[in-house]
C-alpha positions as a Markdown table, in Angstrom:
| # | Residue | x | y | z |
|---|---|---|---|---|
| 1 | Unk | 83.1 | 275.2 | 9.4 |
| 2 | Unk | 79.8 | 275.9 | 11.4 |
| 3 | Unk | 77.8 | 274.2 | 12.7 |
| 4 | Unk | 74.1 | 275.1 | 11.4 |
| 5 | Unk | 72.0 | 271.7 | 12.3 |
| 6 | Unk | 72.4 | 271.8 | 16.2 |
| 7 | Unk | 69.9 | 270.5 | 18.1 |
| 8 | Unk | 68.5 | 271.2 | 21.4 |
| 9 | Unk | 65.4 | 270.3 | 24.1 |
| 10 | Unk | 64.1 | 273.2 | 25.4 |
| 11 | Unk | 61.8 | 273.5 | 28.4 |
| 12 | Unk | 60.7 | 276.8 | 28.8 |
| 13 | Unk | 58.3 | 278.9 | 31.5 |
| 14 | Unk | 55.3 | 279.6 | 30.4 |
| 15 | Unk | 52.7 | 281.9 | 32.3 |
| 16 | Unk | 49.5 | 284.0 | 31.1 |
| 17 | Unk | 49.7 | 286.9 | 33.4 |
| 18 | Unk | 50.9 | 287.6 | 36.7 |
| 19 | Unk | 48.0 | 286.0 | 38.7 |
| 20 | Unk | 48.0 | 282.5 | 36.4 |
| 21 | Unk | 50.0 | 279.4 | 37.9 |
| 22 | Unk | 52.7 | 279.4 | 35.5 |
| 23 | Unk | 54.6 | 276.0 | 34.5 |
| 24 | Unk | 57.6 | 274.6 | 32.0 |
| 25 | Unk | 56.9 | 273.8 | 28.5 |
| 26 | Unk | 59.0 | 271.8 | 26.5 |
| 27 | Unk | 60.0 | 272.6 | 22.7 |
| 28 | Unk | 62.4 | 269.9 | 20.7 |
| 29 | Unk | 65.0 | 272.7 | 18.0 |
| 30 | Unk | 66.2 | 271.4 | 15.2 |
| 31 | Unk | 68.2 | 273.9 | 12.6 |
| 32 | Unk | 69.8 | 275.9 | 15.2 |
| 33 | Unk | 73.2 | 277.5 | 13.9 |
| 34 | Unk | 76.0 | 277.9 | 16.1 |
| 35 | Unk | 76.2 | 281.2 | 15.0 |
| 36 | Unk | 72.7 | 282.3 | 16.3 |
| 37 | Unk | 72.1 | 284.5 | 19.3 |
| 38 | Unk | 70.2 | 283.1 | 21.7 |
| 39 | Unk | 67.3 | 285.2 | 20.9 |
| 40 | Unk | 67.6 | 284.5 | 17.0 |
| 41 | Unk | 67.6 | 281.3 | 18.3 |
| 42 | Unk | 64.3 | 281.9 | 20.4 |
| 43 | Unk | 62.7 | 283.7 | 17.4 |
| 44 | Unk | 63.1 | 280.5 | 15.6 |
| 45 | Unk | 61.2 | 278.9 | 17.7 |
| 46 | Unk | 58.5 | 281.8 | 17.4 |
| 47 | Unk | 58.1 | 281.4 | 13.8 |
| 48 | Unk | 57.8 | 277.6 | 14.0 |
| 49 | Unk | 54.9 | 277.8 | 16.8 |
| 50 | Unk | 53.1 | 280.9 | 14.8 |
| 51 | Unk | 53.4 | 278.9 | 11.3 |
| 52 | Unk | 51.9 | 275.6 | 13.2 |
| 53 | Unk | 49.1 | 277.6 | 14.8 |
| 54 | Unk | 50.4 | 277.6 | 18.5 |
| 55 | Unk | 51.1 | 280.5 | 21.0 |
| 56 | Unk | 54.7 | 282.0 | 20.5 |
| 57 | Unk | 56.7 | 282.2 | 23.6 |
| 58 | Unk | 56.4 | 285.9 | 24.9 |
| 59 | Unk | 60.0 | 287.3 | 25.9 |
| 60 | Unk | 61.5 | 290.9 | 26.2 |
| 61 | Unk | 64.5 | 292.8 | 23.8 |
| 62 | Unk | 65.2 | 296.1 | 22.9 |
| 63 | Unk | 68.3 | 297.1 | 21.1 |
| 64 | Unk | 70.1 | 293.2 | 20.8 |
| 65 | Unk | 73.5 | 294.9 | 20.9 |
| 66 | Unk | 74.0 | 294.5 | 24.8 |
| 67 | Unk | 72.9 | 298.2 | 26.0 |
| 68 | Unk | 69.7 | 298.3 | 26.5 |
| 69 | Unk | 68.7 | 295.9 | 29.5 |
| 70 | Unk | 65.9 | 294.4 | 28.3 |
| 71 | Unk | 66.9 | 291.1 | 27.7 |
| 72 | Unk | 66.0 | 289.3 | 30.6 |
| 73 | Unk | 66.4 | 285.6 | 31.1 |
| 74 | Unk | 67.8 | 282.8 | 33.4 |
| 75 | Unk | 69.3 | 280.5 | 31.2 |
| 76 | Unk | 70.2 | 276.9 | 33.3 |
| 77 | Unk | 69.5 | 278.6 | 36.7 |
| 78 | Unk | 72.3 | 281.1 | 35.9 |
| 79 | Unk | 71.1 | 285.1 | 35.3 |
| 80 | Unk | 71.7 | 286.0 | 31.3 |
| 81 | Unk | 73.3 | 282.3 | 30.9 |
| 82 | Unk | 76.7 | 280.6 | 30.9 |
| 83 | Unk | 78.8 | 283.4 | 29.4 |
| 84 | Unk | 80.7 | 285.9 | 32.2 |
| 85 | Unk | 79.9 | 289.9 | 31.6 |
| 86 | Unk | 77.9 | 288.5 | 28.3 |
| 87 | Unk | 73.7 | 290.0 | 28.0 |
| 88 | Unk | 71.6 | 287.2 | 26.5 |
| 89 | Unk | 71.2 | 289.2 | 23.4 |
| 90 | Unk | 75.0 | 289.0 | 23.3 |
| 91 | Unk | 74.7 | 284.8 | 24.0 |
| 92 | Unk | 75.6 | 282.8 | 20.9 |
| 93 | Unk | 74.5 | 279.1 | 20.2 |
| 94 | Unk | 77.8 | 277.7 | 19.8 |
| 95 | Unk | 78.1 | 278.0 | 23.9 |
| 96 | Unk | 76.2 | 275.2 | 24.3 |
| 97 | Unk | 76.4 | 271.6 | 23.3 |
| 98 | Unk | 74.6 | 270.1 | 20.4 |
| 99 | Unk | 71.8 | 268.1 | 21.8 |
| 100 | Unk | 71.8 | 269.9 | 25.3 |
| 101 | Unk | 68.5 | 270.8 | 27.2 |
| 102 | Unk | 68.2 | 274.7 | 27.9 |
| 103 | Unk | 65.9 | 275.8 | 30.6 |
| 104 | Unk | 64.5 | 279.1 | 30.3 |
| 105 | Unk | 63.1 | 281.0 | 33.2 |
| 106 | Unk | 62.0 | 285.0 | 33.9 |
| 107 | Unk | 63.3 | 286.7 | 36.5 |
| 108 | Unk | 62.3 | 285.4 | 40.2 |
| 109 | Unk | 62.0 | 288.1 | 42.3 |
| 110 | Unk | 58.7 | 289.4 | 44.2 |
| 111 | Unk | 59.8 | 293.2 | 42.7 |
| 112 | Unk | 59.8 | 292.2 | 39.4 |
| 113 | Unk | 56.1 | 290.1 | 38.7 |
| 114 | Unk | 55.4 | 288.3 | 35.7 |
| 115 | Unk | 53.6 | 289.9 | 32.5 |
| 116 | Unk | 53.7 | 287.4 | 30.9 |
| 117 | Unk | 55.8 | 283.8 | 29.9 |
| 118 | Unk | 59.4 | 285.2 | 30.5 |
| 119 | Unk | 58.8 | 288.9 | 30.5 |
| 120 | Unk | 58.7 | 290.8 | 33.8 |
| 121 | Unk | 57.8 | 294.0 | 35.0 |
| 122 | Unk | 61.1 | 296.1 | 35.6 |
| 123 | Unk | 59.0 | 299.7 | 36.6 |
| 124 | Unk | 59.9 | 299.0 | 40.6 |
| 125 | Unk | 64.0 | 300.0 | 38.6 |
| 126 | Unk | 62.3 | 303.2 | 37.3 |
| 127 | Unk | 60.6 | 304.3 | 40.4 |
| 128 | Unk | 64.0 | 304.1 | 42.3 |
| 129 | Unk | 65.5 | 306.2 | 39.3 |
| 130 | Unk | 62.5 | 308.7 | 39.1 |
| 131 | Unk | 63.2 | 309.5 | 43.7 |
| 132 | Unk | 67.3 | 310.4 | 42.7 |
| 133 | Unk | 69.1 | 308.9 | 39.9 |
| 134 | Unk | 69.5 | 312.2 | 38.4 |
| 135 | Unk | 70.9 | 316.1 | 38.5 |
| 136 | Unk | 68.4 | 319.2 | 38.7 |
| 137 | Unk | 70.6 | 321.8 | 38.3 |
| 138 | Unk | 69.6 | 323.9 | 35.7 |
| 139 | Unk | 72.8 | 324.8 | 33.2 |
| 140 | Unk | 71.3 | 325.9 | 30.0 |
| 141 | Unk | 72.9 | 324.3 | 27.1 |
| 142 | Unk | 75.8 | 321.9 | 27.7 |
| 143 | Unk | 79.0 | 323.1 | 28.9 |
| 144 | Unk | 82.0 | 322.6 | 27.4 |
| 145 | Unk | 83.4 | 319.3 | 28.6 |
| 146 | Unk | 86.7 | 320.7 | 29.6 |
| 147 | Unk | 85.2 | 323.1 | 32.0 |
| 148 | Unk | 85.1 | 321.2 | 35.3 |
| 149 | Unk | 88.0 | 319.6 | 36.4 |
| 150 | Unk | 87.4 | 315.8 | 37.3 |
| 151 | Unk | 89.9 | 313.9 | 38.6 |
| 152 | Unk | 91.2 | 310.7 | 36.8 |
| 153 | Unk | 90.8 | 308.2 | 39.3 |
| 154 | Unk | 87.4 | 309.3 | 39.4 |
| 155 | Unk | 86.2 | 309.8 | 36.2 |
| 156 | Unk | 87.3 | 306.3 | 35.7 |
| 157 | Unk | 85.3 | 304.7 | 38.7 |
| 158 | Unk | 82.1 | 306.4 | 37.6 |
| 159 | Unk | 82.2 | 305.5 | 34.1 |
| 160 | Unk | 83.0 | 302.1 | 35.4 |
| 161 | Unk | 79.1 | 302.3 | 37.6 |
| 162 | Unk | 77.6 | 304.6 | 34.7 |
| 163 | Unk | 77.9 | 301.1 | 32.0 |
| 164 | Unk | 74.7 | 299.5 | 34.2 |
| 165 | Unk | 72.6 | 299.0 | 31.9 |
| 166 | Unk | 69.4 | 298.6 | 34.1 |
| 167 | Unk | 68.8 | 294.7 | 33.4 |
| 168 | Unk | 67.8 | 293.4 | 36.7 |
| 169 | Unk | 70.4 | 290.1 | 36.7 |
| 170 | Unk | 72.1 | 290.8 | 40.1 |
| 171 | Unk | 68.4 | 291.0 | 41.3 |
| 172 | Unk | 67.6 | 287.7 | 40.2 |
| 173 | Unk | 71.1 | 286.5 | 41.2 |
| 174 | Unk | 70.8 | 287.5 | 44.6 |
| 175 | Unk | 69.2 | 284.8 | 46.7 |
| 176 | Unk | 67.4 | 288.3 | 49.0 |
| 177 | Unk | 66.4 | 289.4 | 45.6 |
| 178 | Unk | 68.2 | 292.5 | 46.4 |
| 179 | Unk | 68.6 | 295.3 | 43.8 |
| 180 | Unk | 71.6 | 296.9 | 45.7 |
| 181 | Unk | 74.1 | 297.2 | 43.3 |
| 182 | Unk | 72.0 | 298.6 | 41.0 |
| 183 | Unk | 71.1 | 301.6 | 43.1 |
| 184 | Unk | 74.7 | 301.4 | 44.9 |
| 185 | Unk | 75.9 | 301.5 | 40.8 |
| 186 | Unk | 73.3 | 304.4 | 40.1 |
| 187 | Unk | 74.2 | 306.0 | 43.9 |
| 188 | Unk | 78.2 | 306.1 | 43.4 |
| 189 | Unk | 78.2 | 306.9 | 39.3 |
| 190 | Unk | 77.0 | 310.6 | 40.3 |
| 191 | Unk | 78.2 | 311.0 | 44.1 |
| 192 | Unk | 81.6 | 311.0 | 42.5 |
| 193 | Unk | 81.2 | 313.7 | 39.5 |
| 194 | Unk | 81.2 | 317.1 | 40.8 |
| 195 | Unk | 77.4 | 318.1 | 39.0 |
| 196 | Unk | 76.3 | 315.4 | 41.4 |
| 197 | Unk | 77.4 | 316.0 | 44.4 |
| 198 | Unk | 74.9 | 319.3 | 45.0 |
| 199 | Unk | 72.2 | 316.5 | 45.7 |
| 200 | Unk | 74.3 | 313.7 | 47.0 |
| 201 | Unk | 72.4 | 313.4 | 50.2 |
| 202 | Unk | 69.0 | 313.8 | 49.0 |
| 203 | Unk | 70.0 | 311.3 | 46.3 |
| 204 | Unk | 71.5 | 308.5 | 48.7 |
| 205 | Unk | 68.5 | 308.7 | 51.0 |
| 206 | Unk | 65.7 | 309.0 | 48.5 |
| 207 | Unk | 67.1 | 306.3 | 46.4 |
| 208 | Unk | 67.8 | 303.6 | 48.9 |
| 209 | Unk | 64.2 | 304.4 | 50.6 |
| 210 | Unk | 62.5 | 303.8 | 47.5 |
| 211 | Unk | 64.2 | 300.8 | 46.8 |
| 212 | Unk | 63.2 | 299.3 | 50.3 |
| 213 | Unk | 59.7 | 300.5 | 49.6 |
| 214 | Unk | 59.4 | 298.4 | 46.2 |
| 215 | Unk | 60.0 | 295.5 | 48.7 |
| 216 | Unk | 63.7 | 294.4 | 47.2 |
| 217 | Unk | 65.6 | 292.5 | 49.9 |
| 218 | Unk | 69.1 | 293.3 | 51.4 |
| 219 | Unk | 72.2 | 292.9 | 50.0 |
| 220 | Unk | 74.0 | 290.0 | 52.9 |
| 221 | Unk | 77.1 | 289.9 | 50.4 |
| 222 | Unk | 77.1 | 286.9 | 48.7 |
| 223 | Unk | 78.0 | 288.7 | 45.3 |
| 224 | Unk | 76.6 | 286.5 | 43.1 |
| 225 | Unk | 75.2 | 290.1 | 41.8 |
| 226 | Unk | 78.6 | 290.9 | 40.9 |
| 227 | Unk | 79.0 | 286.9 | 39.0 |
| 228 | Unk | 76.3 | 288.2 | 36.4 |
| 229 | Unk | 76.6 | 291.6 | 36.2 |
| 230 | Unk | 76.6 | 291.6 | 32.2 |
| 231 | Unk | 79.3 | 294.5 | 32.2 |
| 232 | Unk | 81.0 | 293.5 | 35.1 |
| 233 | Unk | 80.3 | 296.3 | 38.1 |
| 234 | Unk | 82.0 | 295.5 | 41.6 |
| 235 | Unk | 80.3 | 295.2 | 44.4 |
| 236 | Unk | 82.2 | 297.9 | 45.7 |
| 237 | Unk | 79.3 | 300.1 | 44.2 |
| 238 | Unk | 77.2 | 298.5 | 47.1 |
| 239 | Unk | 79.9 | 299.9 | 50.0 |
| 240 | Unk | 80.4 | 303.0 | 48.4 |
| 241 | Unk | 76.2 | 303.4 | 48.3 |
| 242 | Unk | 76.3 | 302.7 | 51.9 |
| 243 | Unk | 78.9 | 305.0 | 52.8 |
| 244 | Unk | 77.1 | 307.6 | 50.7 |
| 245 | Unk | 73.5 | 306.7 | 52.9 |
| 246 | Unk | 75.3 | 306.6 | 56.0 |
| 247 | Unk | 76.9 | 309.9 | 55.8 |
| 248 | Unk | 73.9 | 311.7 | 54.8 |
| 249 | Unk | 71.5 | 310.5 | 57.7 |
| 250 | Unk | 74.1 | 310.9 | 60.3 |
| 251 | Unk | 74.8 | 314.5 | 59.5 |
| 252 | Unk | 71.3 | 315.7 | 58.4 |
């Protein structure tokens, strides 16, 4: 039987905008199902502050089924909360004990500055797309998918980097703040498909440039990017995008 009277102590960031000193607020949640997401469990508390008057707590979502990447929080100092290769959308109440205080924090990193309470501004992840994460070629309509040949071990590795879904967690895992393994993720998912690899060195260069530019620090390999990584990519995205970088400054 569930448990739908838990019971928690919240303390929460709160922040106007991005140039306001920001601070914790504390909430007491009564009513909480075990069965509630986290964010149900956060528009709760939303619709008790807006019935009593008060400000609700401003946080980010998109899609709530884990593909998106706009849920964004660090739940108990730990990036999308206390559940391995699990989105906070995807975070369920009955992970926590009844009566337990929950702190809940935006994203720290310098790249990624506060709009506003626990929602951050992800563009600097767009801007690195926008210099490479794509193909150009022009094909006309899609080709049929048996045409090109790929082979399996590769097809599987690039699916594997394709599932990053753009959330920002090994960024505000990484104590440089750096956003390597989401450009190594982005890097390595086309280098190995044969419609990527007219632009490969173009791509590796542009795309690690840019993300030094939006002032991201470097990866020293603590992998604590890979520990949050809500589907679970390998670090082995970062080598792989420094291979791909390597090779294309050295022979251009």
């Amino acid at each position: 039987m569930s448990n739908d009277n838990m019971q928690f102590d919240l303390k929460i960031w709160k922040q106007e905008d991005g140039d306001s000193q920001g601070a914790f607020q504390e909430y007491h949640m009564e009513g909480v199902s075990e069965d509630m997401s986290f964010l149900e469990m956060l528009d709760l508390l939303n619709e008790k502050l807006i019935k009593n008057g008060d400000e609700p707590v401003e946080f980010d979502y998109d899609c709530r089924e884990g593909i998106c990447g706009a849920c964004s929080l660090v739940v108990n100092g730990i990036a999308h909360g206390p559940k391995e290769e699990t989105p906070v959308c995807e975070l369920y109440m009955r992970e926590f004990e009844d009566g337990q205080e929950i702190v809940i924090e935006p994203w720290r990193a310098a790249a990624f500055p506060v709009i506003k309470d626990l929602v951050v501004d992800r563009s600097a992840f767009d801007r690195i797309m926008a210099a490479g994460g794509y193909i150009s070629t022009k094909t006309g309509s899609a080709p049929e998918a048996n045409t090109i040949a790929v082979d399996k071990e590769d097809a599987d590795k690039a699916f594997d980097y394709a599932t990053c879904i753009g959330c920002g967690a090994c960024v505000a895992a990484c104590p440089n703040s750096s956003a390597s393994l989401f450009t190594g993720a982005k890097i390595s998912h086309l280098s190995l498909l044969p419609q990527g690899k007219h632009e490969r060195k173009e791509r590796a260069v542009r795309m690690v440039e840019q993300m030094e530019k939006e002032g991201f620090g470097d990866c020293s390999n603590h992998a604590e990017c890979e520990a949050v990584c809500p589907v679970g990519i390998s670090i082995s995205a970062i080598a792989r995008m420094r291979k791909e970088y390597m090779r294309a400054v050295t022979e251009s």
